[in-house]
ZAMINU-571050 format. One record per atom (N, C-alpha, C, O): z, y, x; residue number from 1; atom name. Coordinates in steps of 0.02 Angstrom, whole numbers, plus 50000, padded with zeros to 5 digits. Layout:
% residues N
SITE      z      y      x  seq  atom
SITE      Z      Y      X  NUM    CA
...
This chain:
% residues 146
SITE      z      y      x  seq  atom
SITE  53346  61051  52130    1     N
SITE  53357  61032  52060    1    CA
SITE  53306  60978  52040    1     C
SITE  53246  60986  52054    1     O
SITE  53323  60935  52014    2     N
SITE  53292  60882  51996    2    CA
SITE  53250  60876  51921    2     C
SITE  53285  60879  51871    2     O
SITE  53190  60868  51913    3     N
SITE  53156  60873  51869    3    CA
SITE  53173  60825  51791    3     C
SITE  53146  60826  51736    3     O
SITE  53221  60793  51814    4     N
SITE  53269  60759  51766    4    CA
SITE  53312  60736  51781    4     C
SITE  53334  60721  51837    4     O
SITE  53335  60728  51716    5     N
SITE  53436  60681  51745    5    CA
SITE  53438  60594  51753    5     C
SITE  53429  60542  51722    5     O
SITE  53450  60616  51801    6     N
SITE  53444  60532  51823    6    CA
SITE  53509  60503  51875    6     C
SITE  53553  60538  51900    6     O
SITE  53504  60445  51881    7     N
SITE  53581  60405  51889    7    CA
SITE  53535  60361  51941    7     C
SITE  53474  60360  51947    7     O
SITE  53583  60325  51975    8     N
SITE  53545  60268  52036    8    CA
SITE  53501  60205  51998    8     C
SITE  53452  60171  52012    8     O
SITE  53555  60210  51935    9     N
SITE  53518  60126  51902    9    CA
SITE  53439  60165  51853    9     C
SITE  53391  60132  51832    9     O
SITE  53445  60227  51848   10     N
SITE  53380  60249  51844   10    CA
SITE  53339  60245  51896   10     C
SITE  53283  60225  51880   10     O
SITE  53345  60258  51958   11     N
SITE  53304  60257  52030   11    CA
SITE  53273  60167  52033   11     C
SITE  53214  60153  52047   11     O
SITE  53305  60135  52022   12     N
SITE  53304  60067  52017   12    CA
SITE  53262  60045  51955   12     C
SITE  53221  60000  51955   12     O
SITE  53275  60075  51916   13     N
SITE  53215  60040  51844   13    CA
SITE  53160  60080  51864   13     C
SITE  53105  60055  51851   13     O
SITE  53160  60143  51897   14     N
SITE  53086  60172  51905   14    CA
SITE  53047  60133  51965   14     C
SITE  52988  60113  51961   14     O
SITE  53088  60125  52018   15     N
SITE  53040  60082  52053   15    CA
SITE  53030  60018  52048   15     C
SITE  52980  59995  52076   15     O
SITE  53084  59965  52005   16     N
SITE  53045  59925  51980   16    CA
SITE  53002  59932  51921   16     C
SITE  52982  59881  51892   16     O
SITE  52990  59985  51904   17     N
SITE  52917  59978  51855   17    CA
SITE  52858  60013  51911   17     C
SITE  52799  60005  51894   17     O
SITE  52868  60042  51962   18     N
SITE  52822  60077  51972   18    CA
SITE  52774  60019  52020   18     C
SITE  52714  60016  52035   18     O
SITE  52834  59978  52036   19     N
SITE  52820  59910  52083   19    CA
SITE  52787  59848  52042   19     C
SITE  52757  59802  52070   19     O
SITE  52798  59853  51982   20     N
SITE  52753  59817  51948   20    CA
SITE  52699  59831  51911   20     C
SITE  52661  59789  51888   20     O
SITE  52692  59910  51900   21     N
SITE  52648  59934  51862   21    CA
SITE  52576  59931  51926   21     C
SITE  52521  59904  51920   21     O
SITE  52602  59970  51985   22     N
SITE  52564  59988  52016   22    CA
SITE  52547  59970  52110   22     C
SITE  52504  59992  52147   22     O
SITE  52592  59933  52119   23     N
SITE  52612  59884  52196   23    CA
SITE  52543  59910  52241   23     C
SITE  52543  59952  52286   23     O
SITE  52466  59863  52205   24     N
SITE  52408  59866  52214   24    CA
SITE  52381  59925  52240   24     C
SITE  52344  59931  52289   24     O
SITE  52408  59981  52194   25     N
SITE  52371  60045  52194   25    CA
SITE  52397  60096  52265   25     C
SITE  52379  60152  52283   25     O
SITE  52436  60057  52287   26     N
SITE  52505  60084  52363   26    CA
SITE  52525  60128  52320   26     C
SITE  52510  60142  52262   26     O
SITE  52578  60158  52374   27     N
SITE  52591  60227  52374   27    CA
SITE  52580  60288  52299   27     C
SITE  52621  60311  52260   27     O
SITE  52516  60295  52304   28     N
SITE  52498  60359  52282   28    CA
SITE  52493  60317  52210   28     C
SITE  52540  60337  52176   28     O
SITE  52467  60282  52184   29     N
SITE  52451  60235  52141   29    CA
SITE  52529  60231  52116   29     C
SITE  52542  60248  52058   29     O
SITE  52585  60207  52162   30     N
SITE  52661  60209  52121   30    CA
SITE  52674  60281  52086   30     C
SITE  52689  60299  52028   30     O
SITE  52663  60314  52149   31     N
SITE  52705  60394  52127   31    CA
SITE  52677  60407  52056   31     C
SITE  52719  60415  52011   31     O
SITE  52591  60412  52035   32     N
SITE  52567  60443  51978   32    CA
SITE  52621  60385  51922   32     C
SITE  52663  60416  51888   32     O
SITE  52621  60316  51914   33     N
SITE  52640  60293  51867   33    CA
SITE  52717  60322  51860   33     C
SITE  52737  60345  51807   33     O
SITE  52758  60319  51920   34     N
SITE  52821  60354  51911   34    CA
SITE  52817  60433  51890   34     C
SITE  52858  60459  51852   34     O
SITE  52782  60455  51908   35     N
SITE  52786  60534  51866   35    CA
SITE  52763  60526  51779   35     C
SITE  52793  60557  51736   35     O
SITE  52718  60490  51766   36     N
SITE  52722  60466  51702   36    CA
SITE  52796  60463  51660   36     C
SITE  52804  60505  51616   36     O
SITE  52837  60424  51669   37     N
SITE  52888  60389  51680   37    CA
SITE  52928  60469  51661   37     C
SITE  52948  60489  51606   37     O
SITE  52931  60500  51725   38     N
SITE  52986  60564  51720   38    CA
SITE  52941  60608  51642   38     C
SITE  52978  60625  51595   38     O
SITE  52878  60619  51637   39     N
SITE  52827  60648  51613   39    CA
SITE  52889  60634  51528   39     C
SITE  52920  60670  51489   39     O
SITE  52880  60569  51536   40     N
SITE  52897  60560  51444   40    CA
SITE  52972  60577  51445   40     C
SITE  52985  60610  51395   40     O
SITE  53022  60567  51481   41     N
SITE  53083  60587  51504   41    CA
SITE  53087  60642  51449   41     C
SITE  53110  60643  51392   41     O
SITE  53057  60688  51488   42     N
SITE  53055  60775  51485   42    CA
SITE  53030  60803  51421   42     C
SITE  53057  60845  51385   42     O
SITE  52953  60761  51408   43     N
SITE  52927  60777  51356   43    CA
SITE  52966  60795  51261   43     C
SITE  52955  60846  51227   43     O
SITE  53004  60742  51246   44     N
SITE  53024  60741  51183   44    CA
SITE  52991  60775  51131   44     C
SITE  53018  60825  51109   44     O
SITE  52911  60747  51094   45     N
SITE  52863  60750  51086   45    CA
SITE  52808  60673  51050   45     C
SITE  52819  60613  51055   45     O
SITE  52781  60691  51033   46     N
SITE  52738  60651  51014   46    CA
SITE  52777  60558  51022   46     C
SITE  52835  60540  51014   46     O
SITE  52739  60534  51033   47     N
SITE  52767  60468  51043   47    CA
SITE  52861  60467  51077   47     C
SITE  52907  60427  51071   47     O
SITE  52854  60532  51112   48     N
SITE  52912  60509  51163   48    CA
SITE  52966  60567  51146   48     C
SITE  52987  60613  51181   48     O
SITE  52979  60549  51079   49     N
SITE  53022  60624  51035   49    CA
SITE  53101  60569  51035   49     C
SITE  53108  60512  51014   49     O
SITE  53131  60597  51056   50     N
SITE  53201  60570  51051   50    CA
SITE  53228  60523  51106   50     C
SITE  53285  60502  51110   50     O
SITE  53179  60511  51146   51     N
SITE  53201  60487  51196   51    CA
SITE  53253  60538  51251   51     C
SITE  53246  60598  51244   51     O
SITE  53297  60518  51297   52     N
SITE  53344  60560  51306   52    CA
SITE  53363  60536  51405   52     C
SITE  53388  60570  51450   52     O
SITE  53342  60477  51403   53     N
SITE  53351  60467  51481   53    CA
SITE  53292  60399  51492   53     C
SITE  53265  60360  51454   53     O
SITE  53290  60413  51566   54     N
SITE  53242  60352  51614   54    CA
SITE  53260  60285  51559   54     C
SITE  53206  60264  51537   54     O
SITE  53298  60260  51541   55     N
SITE  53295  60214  51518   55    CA
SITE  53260  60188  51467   55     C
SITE  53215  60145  51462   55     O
SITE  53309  60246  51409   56     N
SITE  53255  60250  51352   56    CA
SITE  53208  60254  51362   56     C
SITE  53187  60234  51308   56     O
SITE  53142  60270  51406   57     N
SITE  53079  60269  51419   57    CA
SITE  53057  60197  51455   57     C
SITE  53005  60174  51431   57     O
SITE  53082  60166  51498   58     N
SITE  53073  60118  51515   58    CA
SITE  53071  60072  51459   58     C
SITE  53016  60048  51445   58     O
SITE  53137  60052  51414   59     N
SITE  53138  60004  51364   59    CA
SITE  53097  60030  51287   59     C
SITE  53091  59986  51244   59     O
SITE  53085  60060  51281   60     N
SITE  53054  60112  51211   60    CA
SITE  52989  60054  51184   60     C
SITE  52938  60039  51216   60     O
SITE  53006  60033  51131   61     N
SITE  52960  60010  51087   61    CA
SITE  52933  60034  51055   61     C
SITE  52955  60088  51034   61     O
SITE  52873  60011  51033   62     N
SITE  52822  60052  50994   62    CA
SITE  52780  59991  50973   62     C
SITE  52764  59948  51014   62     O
SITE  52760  59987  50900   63     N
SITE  52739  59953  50881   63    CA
SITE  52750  59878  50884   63     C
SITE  52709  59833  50889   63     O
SITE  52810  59876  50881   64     N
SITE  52843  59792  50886   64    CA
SITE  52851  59770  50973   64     C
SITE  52888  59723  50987   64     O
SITE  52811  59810  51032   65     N
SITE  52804  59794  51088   65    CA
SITE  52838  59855  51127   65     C
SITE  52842  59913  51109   65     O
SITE  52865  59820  51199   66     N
SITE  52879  59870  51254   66    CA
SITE  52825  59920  51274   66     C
SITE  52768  59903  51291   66     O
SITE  52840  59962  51272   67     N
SITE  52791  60026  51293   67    CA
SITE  52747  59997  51366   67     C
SITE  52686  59990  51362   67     O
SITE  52778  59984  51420   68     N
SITE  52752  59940  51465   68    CA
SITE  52775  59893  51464   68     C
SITE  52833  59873  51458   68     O
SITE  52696  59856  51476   69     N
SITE  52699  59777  51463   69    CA
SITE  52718  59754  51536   69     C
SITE  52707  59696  51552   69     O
SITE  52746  59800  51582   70     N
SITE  52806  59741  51649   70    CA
SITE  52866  59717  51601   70     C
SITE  52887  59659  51601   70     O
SITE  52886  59757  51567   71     N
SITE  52921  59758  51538   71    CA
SITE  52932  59685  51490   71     C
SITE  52987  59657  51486   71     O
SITE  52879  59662  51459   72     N
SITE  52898  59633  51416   72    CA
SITE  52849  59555  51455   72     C
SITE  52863  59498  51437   72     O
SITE  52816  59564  51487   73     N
SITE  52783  59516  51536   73    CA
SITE  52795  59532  51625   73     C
SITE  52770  59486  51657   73     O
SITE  52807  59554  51642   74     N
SITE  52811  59562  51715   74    CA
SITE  52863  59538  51763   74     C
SITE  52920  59560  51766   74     O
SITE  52840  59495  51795   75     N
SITE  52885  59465  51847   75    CA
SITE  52916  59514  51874   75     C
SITE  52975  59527  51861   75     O
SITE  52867  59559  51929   76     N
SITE  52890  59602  51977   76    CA
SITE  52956  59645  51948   76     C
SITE  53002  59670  51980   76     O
SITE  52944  59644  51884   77     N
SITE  52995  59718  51866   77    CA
SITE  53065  59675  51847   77     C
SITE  53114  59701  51819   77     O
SITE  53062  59614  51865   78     N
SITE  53128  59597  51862   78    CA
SITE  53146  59578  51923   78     C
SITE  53203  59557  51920   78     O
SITE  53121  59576  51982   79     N
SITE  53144  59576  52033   79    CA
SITE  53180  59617  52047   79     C
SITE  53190  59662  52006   79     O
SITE  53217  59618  52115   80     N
SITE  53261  59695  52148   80    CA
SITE  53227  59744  52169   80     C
SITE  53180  59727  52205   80     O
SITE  53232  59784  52161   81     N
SITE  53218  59834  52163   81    CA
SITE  53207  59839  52255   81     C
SITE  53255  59815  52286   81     O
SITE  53149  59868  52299   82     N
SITE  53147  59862  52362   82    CA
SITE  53146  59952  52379   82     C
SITE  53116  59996  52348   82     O
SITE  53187  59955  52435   83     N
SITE  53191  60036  52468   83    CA
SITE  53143  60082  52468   83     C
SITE  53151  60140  52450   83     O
SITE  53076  60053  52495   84     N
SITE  53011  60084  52485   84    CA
SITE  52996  60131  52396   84     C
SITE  52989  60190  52381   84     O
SITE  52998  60073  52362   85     N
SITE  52980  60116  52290   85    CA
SITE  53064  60148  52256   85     C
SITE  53079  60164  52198   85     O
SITE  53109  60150  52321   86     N
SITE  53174  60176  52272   86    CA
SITE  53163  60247  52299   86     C
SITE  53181  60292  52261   86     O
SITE  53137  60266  52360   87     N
SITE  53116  60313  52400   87    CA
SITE  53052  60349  52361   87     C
SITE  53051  60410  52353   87     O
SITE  53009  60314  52342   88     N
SITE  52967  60348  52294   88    CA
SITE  52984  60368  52218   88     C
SITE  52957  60413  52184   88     O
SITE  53022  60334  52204   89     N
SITE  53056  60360  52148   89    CA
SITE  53086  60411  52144   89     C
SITE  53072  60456  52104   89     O
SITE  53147  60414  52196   90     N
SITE  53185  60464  52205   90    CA
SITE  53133  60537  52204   90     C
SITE  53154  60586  52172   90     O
SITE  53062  60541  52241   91     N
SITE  53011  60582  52239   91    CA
SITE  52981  60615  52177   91     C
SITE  52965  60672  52163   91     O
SITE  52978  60544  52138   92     N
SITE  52963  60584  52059   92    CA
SITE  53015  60612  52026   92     C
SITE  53005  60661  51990   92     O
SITE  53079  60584  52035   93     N
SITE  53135  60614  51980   93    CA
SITE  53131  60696  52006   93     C
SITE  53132  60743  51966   93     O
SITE  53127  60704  52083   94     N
SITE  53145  60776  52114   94    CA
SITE  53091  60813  52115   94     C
SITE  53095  60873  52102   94     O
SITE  53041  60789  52129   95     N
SITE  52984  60839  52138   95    CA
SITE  52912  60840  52117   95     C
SITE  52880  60888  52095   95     O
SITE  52891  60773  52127   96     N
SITE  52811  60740  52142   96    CA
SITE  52780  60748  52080   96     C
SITE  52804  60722  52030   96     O
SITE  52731  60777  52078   97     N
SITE  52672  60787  52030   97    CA
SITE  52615  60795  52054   97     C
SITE  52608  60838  52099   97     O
SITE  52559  60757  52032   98     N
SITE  52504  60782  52062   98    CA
SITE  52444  60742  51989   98     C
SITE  52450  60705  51940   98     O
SITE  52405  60770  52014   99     N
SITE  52316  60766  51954   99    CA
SITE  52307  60702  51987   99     C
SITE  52334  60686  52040   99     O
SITE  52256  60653  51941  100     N
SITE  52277  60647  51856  100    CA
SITE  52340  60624  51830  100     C
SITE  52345  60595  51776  100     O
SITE  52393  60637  51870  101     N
SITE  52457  60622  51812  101    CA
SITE  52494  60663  51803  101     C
SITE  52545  60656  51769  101     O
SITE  52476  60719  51835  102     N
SITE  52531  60804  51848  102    CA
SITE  52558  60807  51790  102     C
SITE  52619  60812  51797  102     O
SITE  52534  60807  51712  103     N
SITE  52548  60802  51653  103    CA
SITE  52537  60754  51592  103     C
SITE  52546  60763  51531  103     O
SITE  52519  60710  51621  104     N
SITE  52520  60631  51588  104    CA
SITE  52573  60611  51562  104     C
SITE  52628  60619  51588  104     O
SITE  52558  60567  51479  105     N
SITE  52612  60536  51474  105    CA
SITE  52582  60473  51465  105     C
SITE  52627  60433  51453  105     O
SITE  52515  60438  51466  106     N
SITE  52496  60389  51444  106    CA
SITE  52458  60359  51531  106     C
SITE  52441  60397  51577  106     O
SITE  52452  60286  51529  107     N
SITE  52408  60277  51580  107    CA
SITE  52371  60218  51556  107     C
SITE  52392  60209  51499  107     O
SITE  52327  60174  51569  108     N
SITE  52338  60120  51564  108    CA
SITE  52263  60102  51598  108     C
SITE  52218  60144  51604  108     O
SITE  52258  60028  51622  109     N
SITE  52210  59984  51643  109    CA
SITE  52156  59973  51590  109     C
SITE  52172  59942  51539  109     O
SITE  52098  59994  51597  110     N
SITE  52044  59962  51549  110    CA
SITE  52003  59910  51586  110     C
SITE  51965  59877  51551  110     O
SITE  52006  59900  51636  111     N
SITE  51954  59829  51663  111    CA
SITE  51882  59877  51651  111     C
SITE  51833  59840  51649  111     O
SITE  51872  59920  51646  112     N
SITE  51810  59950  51647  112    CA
SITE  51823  60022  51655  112     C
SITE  51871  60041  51689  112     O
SITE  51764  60082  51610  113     N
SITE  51778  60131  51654  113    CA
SITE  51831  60177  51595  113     C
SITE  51860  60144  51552  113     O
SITE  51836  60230  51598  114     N
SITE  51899  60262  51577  114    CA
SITE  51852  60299  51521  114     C
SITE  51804  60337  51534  114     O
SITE  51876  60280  51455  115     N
SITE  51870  60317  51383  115    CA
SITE  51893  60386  51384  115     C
SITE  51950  60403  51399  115     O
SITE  51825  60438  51362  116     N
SITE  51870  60500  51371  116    CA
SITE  51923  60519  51334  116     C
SITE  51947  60575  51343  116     O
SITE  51947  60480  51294  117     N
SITE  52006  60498  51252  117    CA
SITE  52054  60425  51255  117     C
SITE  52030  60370  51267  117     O
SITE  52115  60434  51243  118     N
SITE  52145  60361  51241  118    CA
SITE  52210  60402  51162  118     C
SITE  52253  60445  51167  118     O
SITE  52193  60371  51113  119     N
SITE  52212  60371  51061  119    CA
SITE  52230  60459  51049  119     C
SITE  52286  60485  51054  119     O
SITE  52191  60478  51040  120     N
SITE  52141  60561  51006  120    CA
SITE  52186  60598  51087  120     C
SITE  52216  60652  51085  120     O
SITE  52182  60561  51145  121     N
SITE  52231  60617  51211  121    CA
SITE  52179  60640  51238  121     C
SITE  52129  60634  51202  121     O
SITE  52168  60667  51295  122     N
SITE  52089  60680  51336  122    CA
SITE  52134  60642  51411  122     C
SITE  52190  60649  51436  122     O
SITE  52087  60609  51424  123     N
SITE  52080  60584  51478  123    CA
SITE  52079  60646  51557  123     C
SITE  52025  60671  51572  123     O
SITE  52139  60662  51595  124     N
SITE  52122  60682  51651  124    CA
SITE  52118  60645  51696  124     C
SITE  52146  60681  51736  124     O
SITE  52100  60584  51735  125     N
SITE  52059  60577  51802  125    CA
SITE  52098  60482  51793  125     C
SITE  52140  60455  51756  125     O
SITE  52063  60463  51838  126     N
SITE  52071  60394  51860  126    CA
SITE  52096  60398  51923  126     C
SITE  52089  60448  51958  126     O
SITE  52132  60340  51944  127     N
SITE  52171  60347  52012  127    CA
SITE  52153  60255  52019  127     C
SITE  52184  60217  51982  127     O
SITE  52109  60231  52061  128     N
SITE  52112  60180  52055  128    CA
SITE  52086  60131  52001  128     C
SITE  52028  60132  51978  128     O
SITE  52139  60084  51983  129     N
SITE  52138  60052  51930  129    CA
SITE  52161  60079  51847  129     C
SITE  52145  60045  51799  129     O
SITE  52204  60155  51837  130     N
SITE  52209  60172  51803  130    CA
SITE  52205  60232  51795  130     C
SITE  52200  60274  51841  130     O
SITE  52206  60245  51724  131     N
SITE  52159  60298  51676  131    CA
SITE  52198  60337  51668  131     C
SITE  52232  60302  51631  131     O
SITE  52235  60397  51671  132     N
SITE  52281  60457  51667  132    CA
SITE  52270  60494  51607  132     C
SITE  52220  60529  51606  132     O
SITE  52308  60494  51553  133     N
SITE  52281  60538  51471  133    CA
SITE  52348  60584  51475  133     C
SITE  52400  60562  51500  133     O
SITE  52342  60667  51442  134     N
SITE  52376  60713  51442  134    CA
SITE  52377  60731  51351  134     C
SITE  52335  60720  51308  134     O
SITE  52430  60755  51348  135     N
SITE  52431  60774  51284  135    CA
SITE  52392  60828  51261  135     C
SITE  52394  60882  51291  135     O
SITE  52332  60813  51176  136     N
SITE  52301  60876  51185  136    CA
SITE  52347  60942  51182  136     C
SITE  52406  60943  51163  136     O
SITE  52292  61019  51214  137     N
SITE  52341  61070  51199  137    CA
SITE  52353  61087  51122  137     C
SITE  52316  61084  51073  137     O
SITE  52430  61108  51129  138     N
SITE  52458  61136  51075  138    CA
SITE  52499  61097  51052  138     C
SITE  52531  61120  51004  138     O
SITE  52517  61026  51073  139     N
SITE  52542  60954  51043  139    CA
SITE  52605  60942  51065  139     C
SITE  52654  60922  51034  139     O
SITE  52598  60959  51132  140     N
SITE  52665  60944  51168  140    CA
SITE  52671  60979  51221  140     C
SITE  52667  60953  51277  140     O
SITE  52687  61063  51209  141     N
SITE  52707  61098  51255  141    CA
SITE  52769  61085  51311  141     C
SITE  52771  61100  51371  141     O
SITE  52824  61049  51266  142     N
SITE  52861  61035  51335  142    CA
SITE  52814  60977  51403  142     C
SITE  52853  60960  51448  142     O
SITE  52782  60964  51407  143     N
SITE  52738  60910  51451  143    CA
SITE  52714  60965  51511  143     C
SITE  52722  60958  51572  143     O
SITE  52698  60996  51492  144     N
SITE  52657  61069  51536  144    CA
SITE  52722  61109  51576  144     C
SITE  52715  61163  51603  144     O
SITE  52789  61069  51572  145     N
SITE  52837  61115  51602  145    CA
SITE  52853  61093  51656  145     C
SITE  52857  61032  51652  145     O
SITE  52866  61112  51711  146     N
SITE  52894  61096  51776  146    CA
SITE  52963  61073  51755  146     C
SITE  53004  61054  51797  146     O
């Protein structure tokens, strides 16, 4: 059973974001940003209340801007989509979770070191180049669900 509902042209927008978010970071570096990704899916909650599929999370504006900026600047994420990150994708929609993004819905690059909070969230762990934030408890119990 798959940790959300998802379609092929979802498999395809996740690994091209995960391919542009995170290429650098390999592997393990894609999967956390793609579980992000499924993270807000599921959540319907805080920022990510009414969203309803992979898409809507991919395209979701907030504050006049794309939630991710591949999105609204990124070459890579308009490229095709390559087998490698459709294969890792397919990993987050079905199964893949792991610390700091097991329950993340936020990530992002600071060019320095990781703020323990990223807009009132707590920061769980750095992976690399980015900063992993979880919803505080009590806020967004669906996030904490398998």
């Amino acid at each position: 059973m798959a940790r959300v509902a998802y379609t092929e042209s979802d498999i395809d927008l996740i690994a091209r974001m995960i391919r542009a978010e995170a290429v650098g970071e390999g592997r393990l570096g894609m999967l956390m940003v793609g579980n992000v990704i499924v993270n807000r899916a599921r959540a319907n909650c805080l920022d990510f209340e009414g969203l309803s599929s992979i898409r809507d999370v991919i395209f979701q504006i907030q504050g006049g801007n794309y939630s991710f900026e591949a999105v609204q600047e990124g070459n890579l994420f308009y490229q095709r989509a390559r087998e490698t990150e459709k294969r890792l994708a397919r990993q987050v929609v079905k199964y893949w979770r792991q610390q700091p993004a097991k329950y993340a819905l936020w990530y992002f690059n600071p060019y320095d070191e990781c703020p323990p909070t990223w807009f009132s969230q707590p920061l769980t762990g750095r992976y690399k180049e980015h900063c992993y934030y979880e919803p505080q408890a009590s806020t967004c119990d669906s996030a904490y669900r398998y």
